[in-house]
C-alpha positions as CSV (number, residue, x, y, z in Angstrom):
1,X,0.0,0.0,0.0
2,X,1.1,3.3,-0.8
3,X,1.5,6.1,2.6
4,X,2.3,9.4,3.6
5,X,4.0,10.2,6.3
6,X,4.5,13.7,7.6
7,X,7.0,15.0,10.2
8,X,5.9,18.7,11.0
9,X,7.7,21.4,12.8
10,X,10.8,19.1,12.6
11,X,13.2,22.1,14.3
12,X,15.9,19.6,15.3
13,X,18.7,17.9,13.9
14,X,18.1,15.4,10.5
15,X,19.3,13.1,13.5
16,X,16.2,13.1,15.1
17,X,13.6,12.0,12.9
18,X,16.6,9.9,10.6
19,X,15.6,6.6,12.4
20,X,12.3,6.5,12.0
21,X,12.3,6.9,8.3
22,X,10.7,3.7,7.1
23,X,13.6,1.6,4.6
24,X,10.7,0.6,2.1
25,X,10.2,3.5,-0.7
26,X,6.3,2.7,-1.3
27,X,4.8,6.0,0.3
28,X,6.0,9.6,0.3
29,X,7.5,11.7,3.5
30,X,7.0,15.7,3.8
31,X,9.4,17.2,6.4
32,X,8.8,20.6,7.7
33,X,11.5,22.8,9.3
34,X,12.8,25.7,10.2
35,X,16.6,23.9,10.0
36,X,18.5,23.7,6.2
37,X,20.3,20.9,7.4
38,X,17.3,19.1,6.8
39,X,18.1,18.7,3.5
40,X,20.4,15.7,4.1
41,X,17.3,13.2,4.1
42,X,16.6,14.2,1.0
43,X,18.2,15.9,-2.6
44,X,18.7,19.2,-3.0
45,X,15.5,19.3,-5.6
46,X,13.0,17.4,-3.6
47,X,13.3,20.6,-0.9
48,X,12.0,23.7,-1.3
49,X,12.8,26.7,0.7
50,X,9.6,29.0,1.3
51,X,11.1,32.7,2.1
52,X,7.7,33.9,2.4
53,X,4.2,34.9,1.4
54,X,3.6,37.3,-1.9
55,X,1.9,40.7,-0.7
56,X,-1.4,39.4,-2.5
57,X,-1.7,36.4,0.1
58,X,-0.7,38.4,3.2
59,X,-3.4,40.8,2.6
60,X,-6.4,37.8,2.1
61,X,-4.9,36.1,5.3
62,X,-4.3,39.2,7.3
63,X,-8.2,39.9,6.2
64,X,-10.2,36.0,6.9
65,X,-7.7,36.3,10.4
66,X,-9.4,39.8,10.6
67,X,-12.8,38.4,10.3
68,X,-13.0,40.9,7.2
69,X,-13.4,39.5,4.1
70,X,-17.2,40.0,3.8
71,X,-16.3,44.0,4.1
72,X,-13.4,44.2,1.4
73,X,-13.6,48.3,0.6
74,X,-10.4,50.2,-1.2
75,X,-9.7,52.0,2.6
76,X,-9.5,48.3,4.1
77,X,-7.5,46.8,1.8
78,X,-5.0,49.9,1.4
79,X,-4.9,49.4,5.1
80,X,-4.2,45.8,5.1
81,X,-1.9,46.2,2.6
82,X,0.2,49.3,5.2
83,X,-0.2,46.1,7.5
84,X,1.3,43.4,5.7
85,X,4.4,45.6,4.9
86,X,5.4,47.2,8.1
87,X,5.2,43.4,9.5
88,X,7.6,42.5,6.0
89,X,4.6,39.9,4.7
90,X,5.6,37.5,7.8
91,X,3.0,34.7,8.2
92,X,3.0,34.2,11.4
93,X,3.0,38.3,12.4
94,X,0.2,39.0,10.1
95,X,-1.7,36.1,11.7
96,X,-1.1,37.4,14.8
97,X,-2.2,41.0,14.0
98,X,-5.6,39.5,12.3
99,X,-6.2,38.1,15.7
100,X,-5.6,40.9,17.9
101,X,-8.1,43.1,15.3
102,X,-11.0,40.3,15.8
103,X,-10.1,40.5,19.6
104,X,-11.6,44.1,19.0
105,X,-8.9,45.5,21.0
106,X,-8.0,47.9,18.3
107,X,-9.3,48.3,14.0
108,X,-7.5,47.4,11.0
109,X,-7.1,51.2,10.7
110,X,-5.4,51.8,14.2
111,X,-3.1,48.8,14.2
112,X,0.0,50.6,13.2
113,X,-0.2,52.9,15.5
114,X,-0.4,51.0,18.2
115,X,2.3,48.8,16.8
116,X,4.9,51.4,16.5
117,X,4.0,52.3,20.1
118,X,4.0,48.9,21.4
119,X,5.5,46.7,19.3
120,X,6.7,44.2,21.7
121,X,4.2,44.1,23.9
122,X,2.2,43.3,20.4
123,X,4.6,40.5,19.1
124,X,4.5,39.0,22.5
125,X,1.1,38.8,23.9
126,X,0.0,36.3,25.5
127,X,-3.7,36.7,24.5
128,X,-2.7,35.2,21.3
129,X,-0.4,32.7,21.6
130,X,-2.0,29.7,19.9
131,X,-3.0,31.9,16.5
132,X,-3.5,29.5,14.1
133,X,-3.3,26.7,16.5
134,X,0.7,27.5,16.5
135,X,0.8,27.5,20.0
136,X,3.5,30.3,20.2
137,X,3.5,34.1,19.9
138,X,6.1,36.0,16.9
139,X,8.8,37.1,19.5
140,X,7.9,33.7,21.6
141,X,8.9,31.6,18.3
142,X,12.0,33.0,18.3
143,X,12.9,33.0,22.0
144,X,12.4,29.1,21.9
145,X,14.8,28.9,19.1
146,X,17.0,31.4,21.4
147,X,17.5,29.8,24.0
148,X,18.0,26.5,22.5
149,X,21.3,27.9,21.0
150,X,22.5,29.9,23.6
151,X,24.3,27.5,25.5
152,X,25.4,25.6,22.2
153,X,28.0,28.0,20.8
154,X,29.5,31.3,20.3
155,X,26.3,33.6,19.1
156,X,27.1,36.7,17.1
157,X,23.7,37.2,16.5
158,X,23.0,40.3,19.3
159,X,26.1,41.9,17.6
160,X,24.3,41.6,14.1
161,X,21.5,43.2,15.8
162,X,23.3,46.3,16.0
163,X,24.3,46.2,12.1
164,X,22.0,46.9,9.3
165,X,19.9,43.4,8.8
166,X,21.8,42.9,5.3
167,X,24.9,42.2,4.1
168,X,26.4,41.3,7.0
169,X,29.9,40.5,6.1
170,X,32.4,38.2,8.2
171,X,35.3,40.5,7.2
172,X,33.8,43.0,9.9
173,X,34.1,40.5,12.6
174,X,37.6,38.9,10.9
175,X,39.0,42.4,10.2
176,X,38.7,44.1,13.5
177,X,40.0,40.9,15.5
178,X,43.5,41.5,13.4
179,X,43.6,45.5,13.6
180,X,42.8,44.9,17.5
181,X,45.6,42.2,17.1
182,X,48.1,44.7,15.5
183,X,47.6,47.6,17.8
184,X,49.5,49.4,20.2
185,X,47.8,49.7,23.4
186,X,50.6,51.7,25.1
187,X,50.4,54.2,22.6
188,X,47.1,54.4,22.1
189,X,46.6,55.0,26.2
190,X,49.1,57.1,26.0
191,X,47.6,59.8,23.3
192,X,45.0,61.2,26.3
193,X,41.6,60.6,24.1
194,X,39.2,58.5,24.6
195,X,39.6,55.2,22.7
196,X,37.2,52.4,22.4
197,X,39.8,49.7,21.1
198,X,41.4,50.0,25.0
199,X,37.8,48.7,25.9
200,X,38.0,45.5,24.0
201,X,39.5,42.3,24.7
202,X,40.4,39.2,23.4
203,X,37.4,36.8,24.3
204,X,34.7,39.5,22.8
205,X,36.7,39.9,19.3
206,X,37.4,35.6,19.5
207,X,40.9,36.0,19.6
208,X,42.5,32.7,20.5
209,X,46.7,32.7,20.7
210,X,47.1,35.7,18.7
211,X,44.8,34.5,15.5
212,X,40.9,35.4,15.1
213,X,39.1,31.8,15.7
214,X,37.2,31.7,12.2
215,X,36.3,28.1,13.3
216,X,34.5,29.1,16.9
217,X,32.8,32.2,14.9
218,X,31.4,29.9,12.5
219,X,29.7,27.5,14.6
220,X,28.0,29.9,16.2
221,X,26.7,30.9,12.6
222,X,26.5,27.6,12.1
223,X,23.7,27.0,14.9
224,X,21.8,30.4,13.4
225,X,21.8,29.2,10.3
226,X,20.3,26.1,11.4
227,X,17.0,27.8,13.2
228,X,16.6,30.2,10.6
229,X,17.6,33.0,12.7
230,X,19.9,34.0,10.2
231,X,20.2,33.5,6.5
232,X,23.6,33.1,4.2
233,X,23.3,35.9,1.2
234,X,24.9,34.6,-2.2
235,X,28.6,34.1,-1.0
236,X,29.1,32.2,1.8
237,X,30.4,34.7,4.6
238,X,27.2,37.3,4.0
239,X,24.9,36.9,5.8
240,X,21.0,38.3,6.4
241,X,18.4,38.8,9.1
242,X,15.0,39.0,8.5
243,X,14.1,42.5,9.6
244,X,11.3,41.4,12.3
245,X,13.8,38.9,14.1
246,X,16.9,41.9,13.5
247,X,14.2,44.0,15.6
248,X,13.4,41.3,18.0
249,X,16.7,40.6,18.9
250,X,17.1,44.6,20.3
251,X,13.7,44.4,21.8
252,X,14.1,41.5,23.9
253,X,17.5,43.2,25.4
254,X,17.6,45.1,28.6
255,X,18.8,48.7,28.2
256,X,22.3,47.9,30.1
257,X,22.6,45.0,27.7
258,X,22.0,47.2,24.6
259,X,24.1,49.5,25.5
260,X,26.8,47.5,25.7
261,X,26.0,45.0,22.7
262,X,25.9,48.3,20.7
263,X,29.2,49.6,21.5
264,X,30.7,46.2,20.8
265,X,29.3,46.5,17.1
266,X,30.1,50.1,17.0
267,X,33.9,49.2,17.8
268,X,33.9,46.3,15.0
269,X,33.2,48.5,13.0
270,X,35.5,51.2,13.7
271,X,38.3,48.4,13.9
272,X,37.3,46.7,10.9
273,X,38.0,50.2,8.7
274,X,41.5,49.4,8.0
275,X,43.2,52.3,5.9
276,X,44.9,51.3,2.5
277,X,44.9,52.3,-1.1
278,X,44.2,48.0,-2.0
279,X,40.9,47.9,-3.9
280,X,39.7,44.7,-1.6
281,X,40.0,47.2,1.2
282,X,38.0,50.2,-0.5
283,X,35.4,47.8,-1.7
284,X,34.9,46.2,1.9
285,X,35.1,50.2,3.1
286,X,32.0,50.9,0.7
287,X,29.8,47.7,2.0
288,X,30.7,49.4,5.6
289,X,28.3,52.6,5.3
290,X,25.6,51.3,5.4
291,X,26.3,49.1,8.8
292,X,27.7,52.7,10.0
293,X,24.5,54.6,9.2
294,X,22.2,52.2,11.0
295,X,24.9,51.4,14.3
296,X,24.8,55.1,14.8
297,X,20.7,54.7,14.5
298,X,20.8,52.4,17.4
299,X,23.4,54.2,19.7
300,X,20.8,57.5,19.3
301,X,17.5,55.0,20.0
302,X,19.4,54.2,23.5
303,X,20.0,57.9,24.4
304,X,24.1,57.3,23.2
305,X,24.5,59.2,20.0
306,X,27.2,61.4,21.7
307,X,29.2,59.0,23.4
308,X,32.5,60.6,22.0
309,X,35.4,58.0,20.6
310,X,38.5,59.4,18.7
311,X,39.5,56.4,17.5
312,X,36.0,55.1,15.9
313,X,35.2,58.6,14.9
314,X,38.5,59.0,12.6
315,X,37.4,55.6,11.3
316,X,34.1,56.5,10.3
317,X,34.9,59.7,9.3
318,X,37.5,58.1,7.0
319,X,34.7,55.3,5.2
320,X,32.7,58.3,4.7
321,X,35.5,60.2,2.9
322,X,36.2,57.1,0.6
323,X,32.8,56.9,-0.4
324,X,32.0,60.7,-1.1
325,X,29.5,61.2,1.9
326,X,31.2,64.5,2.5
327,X,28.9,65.8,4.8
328,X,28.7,62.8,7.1
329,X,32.5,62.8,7.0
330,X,32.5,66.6,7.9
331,X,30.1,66.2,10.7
332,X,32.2,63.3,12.3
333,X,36.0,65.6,12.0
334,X,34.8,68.4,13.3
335,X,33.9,66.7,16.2
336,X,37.3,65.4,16.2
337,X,38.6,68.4,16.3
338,X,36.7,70.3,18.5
339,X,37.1,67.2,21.0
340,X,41.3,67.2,20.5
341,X,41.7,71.0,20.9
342,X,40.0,70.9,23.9
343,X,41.6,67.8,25.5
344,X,45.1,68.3,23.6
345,X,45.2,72.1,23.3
346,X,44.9,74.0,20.0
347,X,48.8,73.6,19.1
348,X,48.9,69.4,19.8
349,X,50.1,67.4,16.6
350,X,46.9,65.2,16.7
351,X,45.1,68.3,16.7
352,X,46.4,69.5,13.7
353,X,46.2,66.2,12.1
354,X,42.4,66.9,12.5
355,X,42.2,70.2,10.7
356,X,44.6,69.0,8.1
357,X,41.9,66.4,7.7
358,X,38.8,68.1,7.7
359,X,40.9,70.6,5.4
360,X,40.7,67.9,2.9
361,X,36.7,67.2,3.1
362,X,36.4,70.9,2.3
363,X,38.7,70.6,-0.3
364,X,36.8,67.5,-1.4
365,X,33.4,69.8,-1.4
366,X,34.6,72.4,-3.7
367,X,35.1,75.0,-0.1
368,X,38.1,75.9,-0.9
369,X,38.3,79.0,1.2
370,X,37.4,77.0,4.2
371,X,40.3,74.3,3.0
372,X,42.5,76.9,2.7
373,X,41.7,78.7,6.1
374,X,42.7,75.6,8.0
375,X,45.5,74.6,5.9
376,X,47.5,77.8,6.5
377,X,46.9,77.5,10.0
378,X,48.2,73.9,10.3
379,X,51.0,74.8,8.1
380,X,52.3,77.7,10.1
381,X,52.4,75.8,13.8
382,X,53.5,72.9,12.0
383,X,56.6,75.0,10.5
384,X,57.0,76.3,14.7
385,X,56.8,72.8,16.1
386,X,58.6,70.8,13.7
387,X,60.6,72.9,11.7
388,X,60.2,74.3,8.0
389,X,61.8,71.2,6.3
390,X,60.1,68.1,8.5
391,X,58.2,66.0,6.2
392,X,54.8,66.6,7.6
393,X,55.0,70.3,7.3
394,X,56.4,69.6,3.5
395,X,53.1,67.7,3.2
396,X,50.8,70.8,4.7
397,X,52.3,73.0,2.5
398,X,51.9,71.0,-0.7
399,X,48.4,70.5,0.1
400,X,47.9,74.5,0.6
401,X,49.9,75.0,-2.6
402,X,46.8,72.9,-4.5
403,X,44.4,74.7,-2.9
404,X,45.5,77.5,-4.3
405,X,45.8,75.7,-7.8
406,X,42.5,75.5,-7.4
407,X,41.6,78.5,-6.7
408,X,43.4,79.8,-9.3
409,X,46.3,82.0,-7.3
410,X,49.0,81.1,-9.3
411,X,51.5,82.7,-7.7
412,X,51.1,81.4,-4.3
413,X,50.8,78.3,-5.0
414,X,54.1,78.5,-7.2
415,X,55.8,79.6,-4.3
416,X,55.0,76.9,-2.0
């Protein structure tokens, strides 16, 4: 006789259910799961991997959950359909909204306002755990999965919280483990600025006898991968976050927690941003914005957006610069500046290493004038402190000498 037999919600390893597969090949099995290693019962084109539900079917279940589709008008379904996106067409989300509109406890029209006001209370309430006979809440889904792994292996997921959902690119955890590697802590203490690299060590960056442990970061991948908390992009060390569990993971942090988490990805970054003229490095520098952008999103959602580091300011200001976001890169050296000429005095090398710099981003802009400003004034107590003939002051005064170039004062610029 022919059969069917179904394993459902199969979570675990291919392990688990392996041994009761029956040895005859009469019938037909249909494994669900949440884990790609599940693939190893079977060939790669008997599985199928569902990444979700097209807008159209979002909106007709969001509306039968709703108890609504009797009532279809154009201001429902254009409210369905603000719905369905802001919850990123998630099945189980939009099932769980449909149910808290029957409940009556608010419209189809007031749900996103209550959502962006109450979001986890929403994804996490208990009044409808069991939606679609599911037995679990959104956010209680993925705490199960959560605390499964925890204890399993080394989790860079909270990190990745703290990064823009896409592209997330090993190189950022790989990259800062060697520039933390190849630092001198002496003499980065010894500069008298705040540096966040001096509040790193070894075992958060997975540092194991001087090398980064790519093996111990990707088993804890690994485990991700394998409850669909995380998803691998189209090479192999990218990885992506569906935005809801990218927002869970933040949510289901206390503040001290947060605020931590978010420095450490802050300070990846900053040490990842290693500066070179190799086109490997620029191209890595350009995938960095992005995780920038949204890090410094975070730190100002926790009340931290002024926490003031030299060292991951110079960095950031420097993977602006390389990818023509002037005015982000402006914003960050000024602060630099401002920050060294009041902790190192207005005449302090590093100090004028920061105009010289910002120099250049007005240069970059076309403000010549304001490049020009700056550079004369680096140049002249760079000729006082280390004489007229010292390679750095050589440097300030070719860079002057263009600025006038550009300006078009021929003269002084030939005399420099």
């Amino acid at each position: 006789k022919e059969w069917l037999l179904i394993f459902d919600n199969a979570d675990g390893e291919p392990n688990v259910i392996e041994k009761y597969l029956p040895s005859n090949s009469t019938g037909d099995i249909l494994i669900t799961s949440r884990n790609p290693n599940m693939r190893a019962l079977t060939s790669n084109k008997n599985s199928i991997e569902l990444d979700g539900m097209n807008m159209e079917d979002v909106i007709a279940l969001l509306l039968k959950r709703s108890n609504l589709e009797e009532e279809i008008s154009e201001s429902i379904q254009e409210a369905a359909e603000r719905i369905a996106t802001t919850l990123f067409c998630l099945p189980l989300a939009v099932d769980q909204a449909g149910a808290y509109i029957t409940s009556g406890l608010c419209s189809i029209y007031d749900y996103i306002e209550l959502y962006s006001g109450s979001r986890k209370e929403l994804m996490d309430h208990p009044s409808f755990r069991g939606a679609s006979k599911y037995e679990q809440t959104v956010y209680g889904t993925w705490e199960l999965s959560y605390k499964k792994i925890q204890s399993m292996a080394t989790d860079p997921l909270n990190v990745m919280a703290f990064f823009h959902h896409e592209n997330i690119m090993e190189d950022i955890f790989s990259r800062a483990a060697e520039q933390y590697i190849a630092t001198d802590m002496e003499e980065m203490a010894s500069k008298g600025l705040p540096i966040a690299v001096l509040h790193l060590n070894e075992q958060q960056l997975l540092i194991n006898d001087g090398k980064w442990n790519k093996i111990k970061f990707r088993s804890g991948v690994q485990v991700l991968l394998s409850y669909s908390l995380i998803k691998k992009g189209s090479l192999n060390v990218i990885y992506h976050i569906h935005p809801m569990v990218h927002t869970w993971c933040k949510d289901r942090m206390a503040r001290c927690e947060r605020e931590k988490t978010s420095f450490l990805a802050m300070s990846l970054l900053g040490c990842s941003a290693i500066k070179s003229n190799d086109i490997s490095d620029y191209i890595f520098s350009l995938s960095l914005v992005t995780h920038i952008k949204m890090n410094q999103l975070h730190l100002a959602d926790i009340c931290m957006p002024n926490v003031y580091y030299d060292d991951i300011y110079v960095s950031y200001a420097y993977v602006f610069d390389q990818n023509g976001n002037w005015t982000e890169a402006e914003n960050l050296k000024v602060k630099v500046m401002e920050k060294r000429q009041q902790l190192l005095g207005p005449a302090h090398l590093h100090t004028l290493a920061s105009m010289g710099s910002l120099a250049s981003t007005y240069y970059n802009q076309g403000r010549l004038t304001e490049a020009e400003k700056l550079q004369v004034e680096v140049m002249e107590k760079k000729q006082q402190l280390l004489g007229p003939a010292h390679p750095d002051t050589l440097t300030c005064m070719g860079n002057l000498a263009l600025t006038y170039q550009n300006q078009g004062k021929w003269s002084e610029a030939e005399k420099l």
